[in-house]
C-alpha positions as a Markdown table, in Angstrom:
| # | Residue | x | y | z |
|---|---|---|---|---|
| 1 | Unk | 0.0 | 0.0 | 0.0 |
| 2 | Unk | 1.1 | 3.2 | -0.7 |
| 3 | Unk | 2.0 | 6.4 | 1.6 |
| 4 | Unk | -0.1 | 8.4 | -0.1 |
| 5 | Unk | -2.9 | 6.5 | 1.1 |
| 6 | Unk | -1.8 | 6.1 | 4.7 |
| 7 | Unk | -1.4 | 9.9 | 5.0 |
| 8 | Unk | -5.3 | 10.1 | 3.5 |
| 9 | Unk | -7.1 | 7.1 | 5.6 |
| 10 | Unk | -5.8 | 8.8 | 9.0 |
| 11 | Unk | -7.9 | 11.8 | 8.5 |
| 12 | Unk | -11.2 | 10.7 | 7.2 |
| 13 | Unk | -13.4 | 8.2 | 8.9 |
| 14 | Unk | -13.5 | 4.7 | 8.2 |
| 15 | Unk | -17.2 | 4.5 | 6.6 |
| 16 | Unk | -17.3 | 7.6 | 4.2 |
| 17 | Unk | -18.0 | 5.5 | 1.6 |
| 18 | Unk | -20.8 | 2.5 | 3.5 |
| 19 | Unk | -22.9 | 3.8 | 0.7 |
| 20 | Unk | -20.9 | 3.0 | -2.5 |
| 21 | Unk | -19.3 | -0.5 | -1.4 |
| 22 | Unk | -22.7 | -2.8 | -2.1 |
| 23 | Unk | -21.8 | -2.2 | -5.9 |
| 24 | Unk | -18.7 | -4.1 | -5.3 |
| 25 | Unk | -20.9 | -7.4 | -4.2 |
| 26 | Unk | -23.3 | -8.1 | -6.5 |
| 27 | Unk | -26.4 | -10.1 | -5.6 |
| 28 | Unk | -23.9 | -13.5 | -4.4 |
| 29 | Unk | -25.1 | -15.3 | -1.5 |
| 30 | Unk | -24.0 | -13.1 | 1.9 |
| 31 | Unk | -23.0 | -15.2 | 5.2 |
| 32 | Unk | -24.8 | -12.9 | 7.6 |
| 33 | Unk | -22.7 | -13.0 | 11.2 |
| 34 | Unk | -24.8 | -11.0 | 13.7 |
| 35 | Unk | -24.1 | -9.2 | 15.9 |
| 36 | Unk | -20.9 | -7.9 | 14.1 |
| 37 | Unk | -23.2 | -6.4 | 11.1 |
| 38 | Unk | -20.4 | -7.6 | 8.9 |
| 39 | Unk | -21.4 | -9.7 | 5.8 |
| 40 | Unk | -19.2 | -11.9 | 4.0 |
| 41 | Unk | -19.5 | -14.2 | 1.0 |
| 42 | Unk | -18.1 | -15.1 | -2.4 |
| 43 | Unk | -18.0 | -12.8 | -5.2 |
| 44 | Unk | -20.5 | -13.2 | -8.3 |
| 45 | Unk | -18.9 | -13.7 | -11.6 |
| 46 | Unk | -18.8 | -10.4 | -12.7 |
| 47 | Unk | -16.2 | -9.3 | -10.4 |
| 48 | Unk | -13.6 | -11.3 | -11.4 |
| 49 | Unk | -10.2 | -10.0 | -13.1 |
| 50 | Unk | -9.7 | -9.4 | -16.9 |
| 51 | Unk | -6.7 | -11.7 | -17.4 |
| 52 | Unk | -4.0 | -10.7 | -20.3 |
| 53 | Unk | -1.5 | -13.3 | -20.5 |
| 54 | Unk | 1.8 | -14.2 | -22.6 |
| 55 | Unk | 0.8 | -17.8 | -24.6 |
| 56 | Unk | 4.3 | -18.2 | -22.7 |
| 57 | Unk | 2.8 | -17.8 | -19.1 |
| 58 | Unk | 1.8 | -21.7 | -17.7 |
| 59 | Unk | -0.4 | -22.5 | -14.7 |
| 60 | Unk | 1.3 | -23.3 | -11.0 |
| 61 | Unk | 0.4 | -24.7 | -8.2 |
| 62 | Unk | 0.9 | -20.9 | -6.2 |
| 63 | Unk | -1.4 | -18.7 | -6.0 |
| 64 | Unk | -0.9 | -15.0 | -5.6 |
| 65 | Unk | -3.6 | -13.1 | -3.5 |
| 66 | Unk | -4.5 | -9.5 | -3.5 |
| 67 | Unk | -6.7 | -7.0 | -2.4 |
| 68 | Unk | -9.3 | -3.8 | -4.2 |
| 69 | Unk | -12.3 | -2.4 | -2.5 |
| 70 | Unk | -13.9 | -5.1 | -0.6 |
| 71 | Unk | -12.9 | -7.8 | -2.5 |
| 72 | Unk | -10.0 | -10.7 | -1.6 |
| 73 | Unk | -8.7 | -12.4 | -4.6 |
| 74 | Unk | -6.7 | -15.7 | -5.1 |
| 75 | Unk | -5.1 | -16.2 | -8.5 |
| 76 | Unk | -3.0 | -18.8 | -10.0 |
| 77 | Unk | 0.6 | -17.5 | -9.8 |
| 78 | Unk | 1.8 | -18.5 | -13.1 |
| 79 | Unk | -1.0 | -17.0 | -15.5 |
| 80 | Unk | -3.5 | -15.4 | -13.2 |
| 81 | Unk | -6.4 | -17.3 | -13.7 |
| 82 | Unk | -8.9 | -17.0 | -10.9 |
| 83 | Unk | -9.2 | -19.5 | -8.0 |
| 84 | Unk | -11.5 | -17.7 | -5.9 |
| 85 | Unk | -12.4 | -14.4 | -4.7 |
| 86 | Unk | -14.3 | -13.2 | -1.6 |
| 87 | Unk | -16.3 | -10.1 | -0.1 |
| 88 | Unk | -16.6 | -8.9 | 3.2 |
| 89 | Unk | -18.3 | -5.2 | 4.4 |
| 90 | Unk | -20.6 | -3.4 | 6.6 |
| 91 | Unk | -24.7 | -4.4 | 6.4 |
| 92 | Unk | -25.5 | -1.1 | 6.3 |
| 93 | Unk | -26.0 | -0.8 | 2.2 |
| 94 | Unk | -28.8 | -1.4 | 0.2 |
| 95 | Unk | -29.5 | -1.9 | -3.2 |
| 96 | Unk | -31.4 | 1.6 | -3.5 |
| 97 | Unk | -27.7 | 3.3 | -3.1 |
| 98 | Unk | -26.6 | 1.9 | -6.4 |
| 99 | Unk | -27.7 | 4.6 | -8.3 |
| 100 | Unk | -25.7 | 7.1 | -6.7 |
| 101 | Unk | -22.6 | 5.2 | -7.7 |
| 102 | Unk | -21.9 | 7.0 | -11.1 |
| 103 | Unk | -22.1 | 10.5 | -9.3 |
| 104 | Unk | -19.4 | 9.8 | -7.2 |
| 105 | Unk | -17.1 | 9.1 | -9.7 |
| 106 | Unk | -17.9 | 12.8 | -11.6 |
| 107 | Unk | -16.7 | 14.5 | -8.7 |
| 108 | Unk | -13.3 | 16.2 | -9.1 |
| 109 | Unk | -9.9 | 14.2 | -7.2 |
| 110 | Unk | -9.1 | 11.3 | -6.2 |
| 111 | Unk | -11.8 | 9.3 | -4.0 |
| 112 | Unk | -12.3 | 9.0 | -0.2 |
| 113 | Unk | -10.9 | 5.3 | 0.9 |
| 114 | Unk | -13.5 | 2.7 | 0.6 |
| 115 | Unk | -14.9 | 0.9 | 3.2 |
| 116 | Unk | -13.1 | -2.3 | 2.1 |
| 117 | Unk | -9.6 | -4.4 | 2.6 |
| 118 | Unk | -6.7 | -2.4 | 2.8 |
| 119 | Unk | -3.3 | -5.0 | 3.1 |
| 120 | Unk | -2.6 | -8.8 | 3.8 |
| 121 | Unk | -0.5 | -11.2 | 4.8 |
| 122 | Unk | -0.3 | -14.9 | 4.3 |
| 123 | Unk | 1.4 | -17.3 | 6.6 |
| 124 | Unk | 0.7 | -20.9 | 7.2 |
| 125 | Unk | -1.9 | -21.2 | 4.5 |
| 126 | Unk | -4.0 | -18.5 | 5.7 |
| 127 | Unk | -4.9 | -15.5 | 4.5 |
| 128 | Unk | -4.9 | -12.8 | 7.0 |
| 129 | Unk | -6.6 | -9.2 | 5.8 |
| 130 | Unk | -7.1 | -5.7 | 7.6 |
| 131 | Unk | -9.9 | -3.6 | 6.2 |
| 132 | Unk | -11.3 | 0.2 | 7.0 |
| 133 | Unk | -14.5 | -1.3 | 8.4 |
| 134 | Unk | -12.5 | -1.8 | 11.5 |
| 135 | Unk | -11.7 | -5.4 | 11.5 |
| 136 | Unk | -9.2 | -8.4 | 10.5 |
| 137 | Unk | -10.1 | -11.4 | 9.1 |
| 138 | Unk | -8.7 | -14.8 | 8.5 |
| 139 | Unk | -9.4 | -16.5 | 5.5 |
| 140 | Unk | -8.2 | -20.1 | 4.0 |
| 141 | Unk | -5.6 | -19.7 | 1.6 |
| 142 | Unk | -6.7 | -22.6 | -0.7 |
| 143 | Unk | -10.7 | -22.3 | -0.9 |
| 144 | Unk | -11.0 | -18.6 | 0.6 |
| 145 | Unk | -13.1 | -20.0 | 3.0 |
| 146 | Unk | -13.5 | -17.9 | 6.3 |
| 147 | Unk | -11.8 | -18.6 | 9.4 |
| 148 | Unk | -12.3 | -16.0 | 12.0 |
| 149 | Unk | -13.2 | -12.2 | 12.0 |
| 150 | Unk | -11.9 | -9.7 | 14.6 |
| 151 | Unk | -12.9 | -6.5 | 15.5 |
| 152 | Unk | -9.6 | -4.2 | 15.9 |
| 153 | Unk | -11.2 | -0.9 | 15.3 |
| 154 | Unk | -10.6 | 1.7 | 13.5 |
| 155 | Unk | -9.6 | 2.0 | 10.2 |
| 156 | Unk | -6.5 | -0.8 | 9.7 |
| 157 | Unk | -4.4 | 0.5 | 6.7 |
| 158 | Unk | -1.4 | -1.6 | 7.0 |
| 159 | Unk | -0.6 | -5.6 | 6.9 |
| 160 | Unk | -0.8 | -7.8 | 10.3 |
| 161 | Unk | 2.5 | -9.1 | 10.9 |
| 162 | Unk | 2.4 | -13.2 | 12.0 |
| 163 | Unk | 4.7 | -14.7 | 14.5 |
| 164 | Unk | 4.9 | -17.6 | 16.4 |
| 165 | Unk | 1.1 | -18.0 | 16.4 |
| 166 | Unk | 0.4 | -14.6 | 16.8 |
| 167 | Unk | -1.2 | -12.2 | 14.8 |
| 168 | Unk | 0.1 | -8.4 | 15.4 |
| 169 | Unk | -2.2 | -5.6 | 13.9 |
| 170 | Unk | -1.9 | -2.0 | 14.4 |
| 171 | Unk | -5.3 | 0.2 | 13.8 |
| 172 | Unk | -6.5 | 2.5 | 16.1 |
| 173 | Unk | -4.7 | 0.0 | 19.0 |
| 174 | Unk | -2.0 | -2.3 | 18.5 |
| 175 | Unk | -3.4 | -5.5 | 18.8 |
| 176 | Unk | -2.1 | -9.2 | 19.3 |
| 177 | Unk | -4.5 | -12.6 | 18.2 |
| 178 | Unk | -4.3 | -15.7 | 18.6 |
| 179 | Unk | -3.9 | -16.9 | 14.6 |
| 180 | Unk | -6.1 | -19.9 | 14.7 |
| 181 | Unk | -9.3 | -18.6 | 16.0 |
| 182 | Unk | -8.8 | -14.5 | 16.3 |
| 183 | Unk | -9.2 | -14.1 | 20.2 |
| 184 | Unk | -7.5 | -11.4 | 21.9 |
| 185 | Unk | -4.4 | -12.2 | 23.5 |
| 186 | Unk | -3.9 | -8.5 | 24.5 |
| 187 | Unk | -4.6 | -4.5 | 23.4 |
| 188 | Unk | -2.5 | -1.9 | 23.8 |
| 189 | Unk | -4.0 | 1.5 | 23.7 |
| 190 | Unk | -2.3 | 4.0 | 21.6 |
| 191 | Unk | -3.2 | 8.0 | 21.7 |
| 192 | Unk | -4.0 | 7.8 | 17.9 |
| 193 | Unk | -4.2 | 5.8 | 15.3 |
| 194 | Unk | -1.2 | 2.6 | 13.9 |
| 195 | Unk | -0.3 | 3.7 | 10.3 |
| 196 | Unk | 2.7 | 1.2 | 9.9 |
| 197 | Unk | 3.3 | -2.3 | 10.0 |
| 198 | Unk | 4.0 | -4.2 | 13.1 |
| 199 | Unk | 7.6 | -5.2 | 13.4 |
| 200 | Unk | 8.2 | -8.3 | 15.5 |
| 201 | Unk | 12.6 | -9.0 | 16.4 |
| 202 | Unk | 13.4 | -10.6 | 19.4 |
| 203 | Unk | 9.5 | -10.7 | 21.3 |
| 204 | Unk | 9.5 | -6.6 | 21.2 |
| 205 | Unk | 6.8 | -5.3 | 18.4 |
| 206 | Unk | 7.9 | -2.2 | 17.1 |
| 207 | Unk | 5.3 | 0.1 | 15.1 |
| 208 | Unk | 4.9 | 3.4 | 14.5 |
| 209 | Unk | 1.8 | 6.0 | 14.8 |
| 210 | Unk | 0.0 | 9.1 | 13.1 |
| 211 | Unk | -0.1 | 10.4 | 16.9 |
| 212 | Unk | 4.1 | 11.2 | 16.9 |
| 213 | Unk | 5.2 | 7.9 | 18.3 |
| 214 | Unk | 7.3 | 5.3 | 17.6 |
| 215 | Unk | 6.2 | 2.1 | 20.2 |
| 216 | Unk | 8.6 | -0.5 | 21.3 |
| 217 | Unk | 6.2 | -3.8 | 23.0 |
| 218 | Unk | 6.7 | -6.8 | 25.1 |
| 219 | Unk | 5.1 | -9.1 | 22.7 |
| 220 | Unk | 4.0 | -11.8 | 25.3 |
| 221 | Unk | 2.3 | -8.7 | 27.4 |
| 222 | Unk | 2.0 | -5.9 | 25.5 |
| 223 | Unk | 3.2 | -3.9 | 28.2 |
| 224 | Unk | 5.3 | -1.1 | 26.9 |
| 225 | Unk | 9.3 | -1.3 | 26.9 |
| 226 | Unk | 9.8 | 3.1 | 25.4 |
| 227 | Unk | 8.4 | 4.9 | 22.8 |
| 228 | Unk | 10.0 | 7.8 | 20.7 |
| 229 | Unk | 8.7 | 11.2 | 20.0 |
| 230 | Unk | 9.3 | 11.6 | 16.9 |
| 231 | Unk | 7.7 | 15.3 | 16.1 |
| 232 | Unk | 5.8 | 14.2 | 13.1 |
| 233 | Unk | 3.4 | 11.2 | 12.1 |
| 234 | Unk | 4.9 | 8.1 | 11.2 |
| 235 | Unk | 3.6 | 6.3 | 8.0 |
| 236 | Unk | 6.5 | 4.1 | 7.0 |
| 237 | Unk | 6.9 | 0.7 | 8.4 |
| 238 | Unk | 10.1 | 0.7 | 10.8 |
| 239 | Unk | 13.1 | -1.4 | 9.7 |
| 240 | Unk | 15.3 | -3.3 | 12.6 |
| 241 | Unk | 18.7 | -4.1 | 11.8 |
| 242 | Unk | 22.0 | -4.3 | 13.7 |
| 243 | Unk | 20.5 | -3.2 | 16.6 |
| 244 | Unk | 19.1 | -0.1 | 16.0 |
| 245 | Unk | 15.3 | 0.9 | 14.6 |
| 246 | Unk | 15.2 | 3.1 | 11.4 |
| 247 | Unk | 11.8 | 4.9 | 10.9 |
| 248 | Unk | 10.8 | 8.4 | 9.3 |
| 249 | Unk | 8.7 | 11.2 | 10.5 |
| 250 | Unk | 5.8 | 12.7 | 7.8 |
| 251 | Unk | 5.7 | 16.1 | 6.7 |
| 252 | Unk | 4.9 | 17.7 | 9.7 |
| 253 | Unk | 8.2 | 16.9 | 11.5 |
| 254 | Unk | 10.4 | 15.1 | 8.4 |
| 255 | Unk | 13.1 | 13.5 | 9.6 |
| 256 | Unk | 15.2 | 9.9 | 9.4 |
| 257 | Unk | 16.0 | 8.7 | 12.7 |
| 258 | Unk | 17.7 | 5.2 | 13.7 |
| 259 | Unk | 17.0 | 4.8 | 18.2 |
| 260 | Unk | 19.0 | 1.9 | 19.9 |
| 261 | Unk | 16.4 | -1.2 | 19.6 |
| 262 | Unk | 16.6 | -2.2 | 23.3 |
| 263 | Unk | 16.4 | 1.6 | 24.9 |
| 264 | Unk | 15.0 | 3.7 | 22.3 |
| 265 | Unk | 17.9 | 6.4 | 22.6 |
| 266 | Unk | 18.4 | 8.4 | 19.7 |
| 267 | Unk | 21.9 | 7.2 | 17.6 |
| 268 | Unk | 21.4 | 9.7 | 15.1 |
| 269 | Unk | 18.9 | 11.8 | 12.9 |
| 270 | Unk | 18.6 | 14.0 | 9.6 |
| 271 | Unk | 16.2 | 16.4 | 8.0 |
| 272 | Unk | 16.1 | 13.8 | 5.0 |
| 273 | Unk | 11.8 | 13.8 | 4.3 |
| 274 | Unk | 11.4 | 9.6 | 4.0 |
| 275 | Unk | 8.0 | 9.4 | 1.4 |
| 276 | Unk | 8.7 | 6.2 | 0.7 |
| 277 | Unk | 9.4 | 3.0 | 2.6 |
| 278 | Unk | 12.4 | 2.0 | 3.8 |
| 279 | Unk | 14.6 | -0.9 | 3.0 |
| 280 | Unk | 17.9 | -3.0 | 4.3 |
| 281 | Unk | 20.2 | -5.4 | 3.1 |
| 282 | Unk | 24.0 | -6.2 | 3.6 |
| 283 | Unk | 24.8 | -3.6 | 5.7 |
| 284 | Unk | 23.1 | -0.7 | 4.0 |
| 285 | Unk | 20.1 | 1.4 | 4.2 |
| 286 | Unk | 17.7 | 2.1 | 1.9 |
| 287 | Unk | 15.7 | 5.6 | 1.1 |
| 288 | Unk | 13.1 | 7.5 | -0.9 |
| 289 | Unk | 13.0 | 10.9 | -0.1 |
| 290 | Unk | 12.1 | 13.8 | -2.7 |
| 291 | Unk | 12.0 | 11.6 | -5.8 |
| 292 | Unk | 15.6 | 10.1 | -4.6 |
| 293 | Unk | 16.6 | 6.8 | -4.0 |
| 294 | Unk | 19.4 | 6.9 | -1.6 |
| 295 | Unk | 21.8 | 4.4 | 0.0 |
| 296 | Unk | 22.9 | 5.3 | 3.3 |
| 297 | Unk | 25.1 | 3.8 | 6.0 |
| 298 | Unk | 23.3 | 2.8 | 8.8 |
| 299 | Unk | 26.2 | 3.9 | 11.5 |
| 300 | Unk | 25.6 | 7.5 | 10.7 |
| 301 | Unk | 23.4 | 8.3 | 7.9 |
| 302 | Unk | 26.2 | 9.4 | 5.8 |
| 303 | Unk | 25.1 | 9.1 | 2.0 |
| 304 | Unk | 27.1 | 6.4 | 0.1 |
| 305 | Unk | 24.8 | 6.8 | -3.3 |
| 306 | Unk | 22.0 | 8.5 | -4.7 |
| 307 | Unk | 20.0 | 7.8 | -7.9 |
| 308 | Unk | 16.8 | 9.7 | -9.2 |
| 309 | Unk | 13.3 | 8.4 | -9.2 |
| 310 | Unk | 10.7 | 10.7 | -10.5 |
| 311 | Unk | 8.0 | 10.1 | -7.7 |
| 312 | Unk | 7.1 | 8.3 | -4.7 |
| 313 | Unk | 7.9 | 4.9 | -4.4 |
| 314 | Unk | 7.9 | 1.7 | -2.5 |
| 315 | Unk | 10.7 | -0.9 | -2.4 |
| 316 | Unk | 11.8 | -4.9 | -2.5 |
| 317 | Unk | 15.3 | -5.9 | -1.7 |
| 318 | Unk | 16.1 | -9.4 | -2.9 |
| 319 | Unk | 19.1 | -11.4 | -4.7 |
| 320 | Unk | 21.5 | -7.8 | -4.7 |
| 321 | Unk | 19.0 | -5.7 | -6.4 |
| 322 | Unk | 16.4 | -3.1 | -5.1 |
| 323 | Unk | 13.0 | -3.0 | -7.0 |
| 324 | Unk | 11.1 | 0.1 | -6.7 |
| 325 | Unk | 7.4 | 0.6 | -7.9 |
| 326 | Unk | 6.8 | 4.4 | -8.5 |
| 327 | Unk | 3.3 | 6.4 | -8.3 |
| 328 | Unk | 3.7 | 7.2 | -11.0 |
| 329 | Unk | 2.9 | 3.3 | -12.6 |
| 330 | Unk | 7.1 | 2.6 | -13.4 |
| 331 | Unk | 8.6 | -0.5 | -12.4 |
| 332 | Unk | 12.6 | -0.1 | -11.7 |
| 333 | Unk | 15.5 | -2.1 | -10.6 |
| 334 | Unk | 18.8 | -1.6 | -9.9 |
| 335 | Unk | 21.7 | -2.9 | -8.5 |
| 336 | Unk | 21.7 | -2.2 | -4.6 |
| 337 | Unk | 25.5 | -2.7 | -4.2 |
| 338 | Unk | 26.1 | 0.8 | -6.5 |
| 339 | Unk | 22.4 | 2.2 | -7.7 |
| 340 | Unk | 23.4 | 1.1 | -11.1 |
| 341 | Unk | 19.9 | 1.0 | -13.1 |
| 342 | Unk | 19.4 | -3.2 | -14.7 |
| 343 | Unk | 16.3 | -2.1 | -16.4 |
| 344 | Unk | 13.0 | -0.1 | -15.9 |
| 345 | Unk | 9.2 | -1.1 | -17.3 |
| 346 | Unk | 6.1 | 1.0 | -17.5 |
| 347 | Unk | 3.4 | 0.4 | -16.7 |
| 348 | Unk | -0.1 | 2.0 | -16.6 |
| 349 | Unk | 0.7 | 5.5 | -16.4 |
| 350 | Unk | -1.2 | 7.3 | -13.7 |
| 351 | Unk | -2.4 | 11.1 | -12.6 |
| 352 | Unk | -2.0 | 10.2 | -8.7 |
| 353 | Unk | -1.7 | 6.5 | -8.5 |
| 354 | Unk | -1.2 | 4.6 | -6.0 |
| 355 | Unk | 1.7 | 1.5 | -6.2 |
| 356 | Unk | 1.9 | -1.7 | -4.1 |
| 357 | Unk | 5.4 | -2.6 | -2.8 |
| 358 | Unk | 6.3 | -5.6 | -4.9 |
| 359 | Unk | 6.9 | -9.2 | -4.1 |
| 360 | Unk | 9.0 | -12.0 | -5.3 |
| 361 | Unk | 8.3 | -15.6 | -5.9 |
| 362 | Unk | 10.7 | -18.3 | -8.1 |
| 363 | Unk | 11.6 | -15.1 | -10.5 |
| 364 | Unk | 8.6 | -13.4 | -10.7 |
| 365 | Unk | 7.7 | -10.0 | -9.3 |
| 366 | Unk | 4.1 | -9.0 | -9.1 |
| 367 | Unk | 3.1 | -5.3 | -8.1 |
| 368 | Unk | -0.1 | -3.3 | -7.9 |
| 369 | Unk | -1.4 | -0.5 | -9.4 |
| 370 | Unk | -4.4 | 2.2 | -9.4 |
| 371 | Unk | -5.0 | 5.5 | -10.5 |
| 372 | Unk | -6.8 | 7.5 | -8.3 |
| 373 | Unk | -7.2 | 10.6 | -10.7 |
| 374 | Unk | -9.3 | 9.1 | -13.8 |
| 375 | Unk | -12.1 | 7.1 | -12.4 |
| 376 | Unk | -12.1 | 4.8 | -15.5 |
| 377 | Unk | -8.8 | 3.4 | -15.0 |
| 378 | Unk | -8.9 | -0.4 | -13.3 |
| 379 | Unk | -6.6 | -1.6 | -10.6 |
| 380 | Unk | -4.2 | -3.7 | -12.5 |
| 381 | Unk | -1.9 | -6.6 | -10.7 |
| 382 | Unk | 1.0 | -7.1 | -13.0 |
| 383 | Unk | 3.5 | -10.2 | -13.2 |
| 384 | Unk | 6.8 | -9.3 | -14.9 |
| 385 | Unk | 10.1 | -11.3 | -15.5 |
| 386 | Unk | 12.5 | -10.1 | -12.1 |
| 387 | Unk | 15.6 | -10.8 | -14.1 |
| 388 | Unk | 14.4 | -7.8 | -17.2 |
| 389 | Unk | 11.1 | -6.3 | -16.2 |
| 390 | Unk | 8.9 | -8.0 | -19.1 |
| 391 | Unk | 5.1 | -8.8 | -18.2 |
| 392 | Unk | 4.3 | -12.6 | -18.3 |
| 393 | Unk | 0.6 | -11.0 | -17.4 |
| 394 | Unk | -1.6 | -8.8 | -15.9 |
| 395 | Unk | -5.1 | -9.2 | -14.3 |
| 396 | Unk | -7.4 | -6.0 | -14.1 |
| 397 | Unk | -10.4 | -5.5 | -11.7 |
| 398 | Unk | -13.0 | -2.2 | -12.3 |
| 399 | Unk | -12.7 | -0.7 | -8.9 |
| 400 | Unk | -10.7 | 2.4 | -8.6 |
| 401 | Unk | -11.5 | 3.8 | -5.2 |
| 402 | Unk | -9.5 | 1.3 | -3.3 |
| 403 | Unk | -5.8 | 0.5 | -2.2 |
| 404 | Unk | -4.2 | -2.8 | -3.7 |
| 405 | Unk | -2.4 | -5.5 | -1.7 |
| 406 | Unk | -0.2 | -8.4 | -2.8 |
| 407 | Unk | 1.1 | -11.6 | -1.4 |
| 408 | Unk | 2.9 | -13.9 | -2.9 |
């Protein structure tokens, strides 16, 4: 997910758009669970992707799973055929709202978040989800089926984090769950809301928060081992490394910091603005900051290499090379030991898009896309060679007012 839409989701409430989601569903049959007044089912033909793929791209036995609106899809890995796709959202639409659809989209900017998923993780063959209606749900990663819903409050903008049995989620709490059924194992109550990823090394969850803070947890308790004031919102998941905890400050109070891991003291800092995540890998540190992609070294922050990229991104390490997927719908890659470039794709060229950080499975990357600006435009899940950027396929779904999720 990108940080465009973290910085967005934190200010509006969760349910601006309860009115618009029941479009996304169709008439499929709907599990009601009362009392949660959440309904959940699988999704009616007419939601599922528009596949394009190479005669070249062959079925396999993984599946890649992502996320638009209120829909969870499952798709075969090697030619994205559909395996299943499910729905889950608030009770509170009715049919009548369809017609009010079509004016929403006429309106000028990009849309208001939808009431619908917003990140996942997959671990152990489940499918774990956060949404903006306030919960998290487990589904099976082979059928879709659902396991177990949760309500963690709030708007949840950024993947649970599974260890050990545990599923860590940070909304408007940080929250821990036990992974097979979803019951609370404990809450820790935060000032405002969780816009990063939890961050689990050594039993201490580390996450950072829209309300200035940087949190450091006992992960068997919850109880609370320091926190940082960072004077600024934090959207970008925190990296641990070495010993020390990397995180960046928004635009209210930019700044780079890296705080011992055990104490939370401050090594060092810099006025560098971090808009994009964060990334490390043989002793360096990774960093998009004003359309930059820099390489710093993690003792001090001193700059060790620098190479332009035109917008905001979000970035994979793997195999010595960094892959960064712009906002603006470009694909690069480039050799993390120098910046040198191996090769850059486009692809769908957007007004104010939003990009997934990519993932990587047996040589193929698959990232996200969306533009937000031109309410035409699909969310497109792409599949490209990792070795030279050229799409094996692409699968495209006709719901623009979402955020896009991929696991591998």
């Amino acid at each position: 997910m990108s940080l465009t839409f973290k910085r967005l989701v934190a200010t509006i409430p969760s349910l601006m758009l309860a009115t618009i989601l029941l479009g996304a569903c169709g008439s499929s049959p709907q599990q009601y669970n009362q009392p949660t007044g959440i309904i959940t089912g699988r999704c009616s033909q007419q939601f599922a992707p528009v596949i394009k793929a190479k005669s070249t791209a062959q079925p396999s036995s993984r599946s890649v799973y992502f996320v638009s609106g209120v829909h969870l899809y499952a798709l075969d890995a090697g030619n994205g055929t559909m395996r299943w796709c499910m729905y889950a959202m608030h009770d509170n639409t009715h049919l009548s709202t369809l017609g009010e659809v079509s004016s929403l989209f006429t309106k000028q900017g990009p849309p208001p978040p939808p009431d619908g998923f917003s990140a996942l993780t997959v671990s152990n063959g489940v499918v774990y989800t956060c949404s903006m209606n306030g919960y998290t749900y487990a589904f099976n990663s082979a059928t879709g089926a659902l396991l177990w819903q949760h309500n963690t409050s709030g708007a949840n903008t950024s993947a649970p984090s599974v260890v050990d049995g545990i599923v860590y989620v940070g909304s408007g709490n940080i929250y821990a769950l036990n992974a097979q059924d979803g019951s609370e194992r404990w809450k820790y109550q935060t000032p405002d809301v969780v816009t990063s990823s939890p961050v689990i090394v050594n039993h201490v969850l580390y996450a950072g928060s829209y309300g200035d803070r940087v949190y450091a947890l006992n992960t068997a308790s919850g109880a609370v081992i320091w926190q940082y004031n960072t004077g600024g919102r934090v959207y970008v998941d925190p990296i641990v490394a070495g010993g020390n905890v990397f995180f960046g400050s928004g635009d209210d109070g930019p700044s780079l910091y890296a705080v011992n891991a055990q104490t939370g003291k401050l090594i060092w800092s810099n006025g560098m603005r971090v808009d994009s995540s964060l990334a490390f890998a043989n002793g360096v540190l990774y960093v998009g900051s004003d359309n930059y992609l820099y390489a710093l070294n993690p003792q001090n922050g001193a700059m060790l290499w620098r190479r332009a990229v035109p917008t905001t991104f979000n970035t994979l390490i793997a195999n010595g090379t960094l892959y960064a997927a712009s906002s603006s719908g470009d694909m690069y890659a480039f050799n993390a030991s120098d910046g040198a470039p191996l090769w850059h794709t486009t692809l769908n060229r957007m007004s104010a898009g939003e990009t997934t950080t990519p993932v990587l499975m047996n040589g193929e990357l698959y990232v996200a896309t969306l533009d937000e600006g031109t309410s035409t435009s699909p969310a497109i899940l792409y599949a490209l060679n990792a070795s030279n950027g050229s799409e094996d396929w692409n699968a495209s779904v006709n719901w623009n007012v979402s955020s896009i999720g991929v696991a591998a």
